[in-house]
C-alpha positions as CSV (number, residue, x, y, z in Angstrom):
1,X,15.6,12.4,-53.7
2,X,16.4,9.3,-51.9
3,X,14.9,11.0,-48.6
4,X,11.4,11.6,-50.4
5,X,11.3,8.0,-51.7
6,X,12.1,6.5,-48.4
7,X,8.5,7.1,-46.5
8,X,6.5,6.8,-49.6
9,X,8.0,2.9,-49.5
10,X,7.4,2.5,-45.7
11,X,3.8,2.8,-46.4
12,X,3.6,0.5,-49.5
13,X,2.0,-3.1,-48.9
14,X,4.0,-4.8,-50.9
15,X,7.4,-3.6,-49.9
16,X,6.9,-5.2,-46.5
17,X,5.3,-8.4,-48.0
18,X,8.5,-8.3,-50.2
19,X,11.2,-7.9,-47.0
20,X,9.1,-10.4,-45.1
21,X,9.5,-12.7,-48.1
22,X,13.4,-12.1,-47.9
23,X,13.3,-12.9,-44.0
24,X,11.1,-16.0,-44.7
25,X,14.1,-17.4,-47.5
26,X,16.9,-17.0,-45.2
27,X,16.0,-18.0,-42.4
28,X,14.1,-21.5,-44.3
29,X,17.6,-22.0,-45.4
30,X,20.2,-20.9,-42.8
31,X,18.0,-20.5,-39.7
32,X,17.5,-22.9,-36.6
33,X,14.3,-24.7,-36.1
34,X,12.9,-23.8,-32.7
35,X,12.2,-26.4,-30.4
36,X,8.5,-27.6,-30.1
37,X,6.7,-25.3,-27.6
38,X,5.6,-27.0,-24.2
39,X,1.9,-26.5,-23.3
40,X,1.5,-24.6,-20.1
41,X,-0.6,-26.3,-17.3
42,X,-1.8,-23.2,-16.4
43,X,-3.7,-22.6,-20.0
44,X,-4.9,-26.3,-20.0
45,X,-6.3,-26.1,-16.9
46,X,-8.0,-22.6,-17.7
47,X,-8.6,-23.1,-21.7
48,X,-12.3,-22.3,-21.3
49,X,-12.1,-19.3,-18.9
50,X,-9.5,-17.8,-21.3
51,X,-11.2,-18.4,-24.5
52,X,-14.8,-16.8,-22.8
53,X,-13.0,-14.1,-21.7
54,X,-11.2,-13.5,-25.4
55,X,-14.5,-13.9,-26.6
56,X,-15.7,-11.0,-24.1
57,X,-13.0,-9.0,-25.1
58,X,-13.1,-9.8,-29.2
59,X,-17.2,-8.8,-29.5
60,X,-16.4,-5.8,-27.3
61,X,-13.8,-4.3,-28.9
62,X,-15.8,-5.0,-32.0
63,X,-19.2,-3.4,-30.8
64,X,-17.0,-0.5,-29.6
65,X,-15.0,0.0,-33.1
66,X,-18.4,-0.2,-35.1
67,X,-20.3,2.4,-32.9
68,X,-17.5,5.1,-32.9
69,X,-17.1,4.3,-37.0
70,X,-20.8,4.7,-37.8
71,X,-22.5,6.9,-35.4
72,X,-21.5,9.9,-37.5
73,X,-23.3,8.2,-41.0
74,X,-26.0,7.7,-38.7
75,X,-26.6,10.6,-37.6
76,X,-26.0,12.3,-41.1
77,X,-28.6,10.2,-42.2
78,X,-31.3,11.5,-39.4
79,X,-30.1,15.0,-40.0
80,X,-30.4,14.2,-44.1
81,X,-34.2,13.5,-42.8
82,X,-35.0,16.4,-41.1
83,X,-33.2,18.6,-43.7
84,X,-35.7,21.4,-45.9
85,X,-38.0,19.3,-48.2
86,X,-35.1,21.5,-51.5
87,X,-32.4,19.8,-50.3
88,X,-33.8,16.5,-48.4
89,X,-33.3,13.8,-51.3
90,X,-29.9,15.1,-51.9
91,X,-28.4,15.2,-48.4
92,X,-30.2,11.7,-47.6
93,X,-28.3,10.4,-51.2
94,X,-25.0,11.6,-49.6
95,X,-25.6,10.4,-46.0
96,X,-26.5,6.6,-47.4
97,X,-24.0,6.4,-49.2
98,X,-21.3,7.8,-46.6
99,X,-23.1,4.8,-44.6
100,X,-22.3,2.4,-46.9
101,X,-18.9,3.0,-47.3
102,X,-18.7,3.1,-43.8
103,X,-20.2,-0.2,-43.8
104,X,-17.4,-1.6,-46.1
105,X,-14.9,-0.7,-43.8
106,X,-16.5,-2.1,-41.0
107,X,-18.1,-4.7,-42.1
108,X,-14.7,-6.7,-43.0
109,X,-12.4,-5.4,-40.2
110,X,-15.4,-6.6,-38.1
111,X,-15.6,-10.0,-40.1
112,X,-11.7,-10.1,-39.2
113,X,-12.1,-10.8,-35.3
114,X,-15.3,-12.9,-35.7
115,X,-13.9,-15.1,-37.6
116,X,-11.1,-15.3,-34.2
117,X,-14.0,-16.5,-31.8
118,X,-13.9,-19.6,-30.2
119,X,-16.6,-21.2,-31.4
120,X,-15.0,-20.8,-34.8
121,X,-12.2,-22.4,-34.0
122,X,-13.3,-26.2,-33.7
123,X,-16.2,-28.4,-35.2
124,X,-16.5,-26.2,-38.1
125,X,-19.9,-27.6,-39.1
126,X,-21.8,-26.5,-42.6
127,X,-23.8,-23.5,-40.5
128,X,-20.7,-22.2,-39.0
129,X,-18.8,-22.4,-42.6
130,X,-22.0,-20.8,-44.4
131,X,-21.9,-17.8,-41.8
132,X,-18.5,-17.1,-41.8
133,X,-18.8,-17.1,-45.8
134,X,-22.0,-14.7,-45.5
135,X,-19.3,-12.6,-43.3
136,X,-16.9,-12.3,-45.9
137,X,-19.1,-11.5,-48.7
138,X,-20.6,-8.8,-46.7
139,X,-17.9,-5.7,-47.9
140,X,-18.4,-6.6,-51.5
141,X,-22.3,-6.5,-50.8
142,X,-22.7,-3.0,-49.2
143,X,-19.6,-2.4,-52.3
144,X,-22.4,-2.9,-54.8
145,X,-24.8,-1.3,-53.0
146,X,-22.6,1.5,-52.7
147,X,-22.0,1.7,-56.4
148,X,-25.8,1.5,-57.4
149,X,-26.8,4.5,-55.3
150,X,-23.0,7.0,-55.6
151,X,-23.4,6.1,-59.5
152,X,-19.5,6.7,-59.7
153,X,-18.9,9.3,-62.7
154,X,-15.5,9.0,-63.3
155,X,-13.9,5.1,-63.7
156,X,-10.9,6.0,-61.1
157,X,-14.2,6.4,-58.4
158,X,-15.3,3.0,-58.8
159,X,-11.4,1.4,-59.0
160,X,-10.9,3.1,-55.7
161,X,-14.1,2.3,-54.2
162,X,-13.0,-1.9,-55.4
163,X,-9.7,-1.4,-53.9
164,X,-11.3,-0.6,-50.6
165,X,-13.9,-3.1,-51.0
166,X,-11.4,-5.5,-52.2
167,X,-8.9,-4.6,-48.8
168,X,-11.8,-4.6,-46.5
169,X,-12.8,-8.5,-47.8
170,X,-9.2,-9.5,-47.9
171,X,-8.9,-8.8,-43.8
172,X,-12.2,-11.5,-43.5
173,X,-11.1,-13.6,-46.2
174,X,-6.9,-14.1,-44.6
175,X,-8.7,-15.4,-41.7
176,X,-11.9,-17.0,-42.5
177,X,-10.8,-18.5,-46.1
178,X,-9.4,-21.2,-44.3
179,X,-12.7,-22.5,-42.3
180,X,-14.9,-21.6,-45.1
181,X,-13.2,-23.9,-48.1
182,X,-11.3,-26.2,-46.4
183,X,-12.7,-26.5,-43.1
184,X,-10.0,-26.0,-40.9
185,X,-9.4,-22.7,-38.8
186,X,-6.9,-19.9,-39.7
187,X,-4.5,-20.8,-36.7
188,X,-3.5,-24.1,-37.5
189,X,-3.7,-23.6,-40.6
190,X,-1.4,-20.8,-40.2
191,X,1.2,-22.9,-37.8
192,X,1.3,-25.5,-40.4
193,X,2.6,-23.2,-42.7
194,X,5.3,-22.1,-40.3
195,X,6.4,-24.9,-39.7
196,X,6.7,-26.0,-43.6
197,X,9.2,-22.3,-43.4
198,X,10.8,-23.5,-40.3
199,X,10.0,-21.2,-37.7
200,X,8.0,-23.4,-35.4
201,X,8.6,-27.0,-35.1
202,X,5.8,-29.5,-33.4
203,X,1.6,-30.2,-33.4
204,X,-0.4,-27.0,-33.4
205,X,-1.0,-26.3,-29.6
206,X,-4.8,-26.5,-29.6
């Protein structure tokens, strides 16, 4: 019985948010503070380079993930098109919304690695803030959509639908929430709270 349980708690979320939690207590408590980090002359000197070419890297990697995850709704929905005038309205219904939900998906694992750009990362002004917020509200957009066209008949459709919509925004929202209400980007953000556990020790090195 034990050996059927095992995997089924592998793959549960809050099982590892649990064990991390455990980690996070001992080690606040009977761990040793590392020593602050010392910046390397080599990333100083070459900040700019390495953040362009992150950048590079970041908006290809995204381009590349959204055009392999939608290019079959796409081309359901051009094949819904040229489908017999019988069965045209309802193999167009199906392909937009198989778009859609495509578009949840990639729409906030997408809005995760934008939100990791450089140019997010310092003088956050208002526009920057409104279009990462825009971002982030984009899963629970196409969600609506989604639900307005699929009309969900049974009420365990539209939870699941929410809980993907709600696990798609939650991936924009862990790194952009920061920047958006508060104004300060994930990273530091993030290192500050280390270092209030104990695992890091010094400034953020920006």
């Amino acid at each position: 019985m034990l050996s059927l349980t095992i995997p089924k708690i592998l793959f549960n979320a809050w099982f590892w948010i649990g064990v991390l939690a455990i980690i996070a207590t001992i080690h606040y408590f009977w761990g040793k503070t590392p020593p602050p980090p010392k910046p390397s002359k080599f990333f100083i000197k070459h900040k700019k380079t390495i953040n362009k070419v992150m950048d590079v890297c970041i908006i290809c990697f995204v381009l590349v993930y959204c055009l392999l995850l939608m290019s079959f709704p796409v081309r359901q929905i051009f094949g819904a098109l040229h489908a017999p005038q019988p069965i045209r309205a309802i193999d167009l219904h199906f392909a937009l919304a198989f778009f859609l939900m495509n578009l949840i998906i990639t729409s906030g694992f997408s809005g995760l690695f934008i939100g990791l750009l450089s140019v997010f990362q310092t003088n956050l002004t208002k526009l920057k803030r409104v279009t990462l917020l825009i971002i982030s509200l984009l899963p629970m957009v196409f969600t609506i959509l989604f639900l307005l066209i699929s009309h969900p008949e049974k009420l365990e459709d539209s939870w699941s639908t929410l809980k993907l919509s709600f696990t798609a925004s939650f991936q924009c929202w862990i790194i952009n929430g920061p920047a958006i209400i508060v104004g300060k980007h994930f990273l530091p953000v993030a290192w500050t709270i280390m270092r209030t556990l104990r695992w890091v020790s010094g400034d953020y090195p920006a």
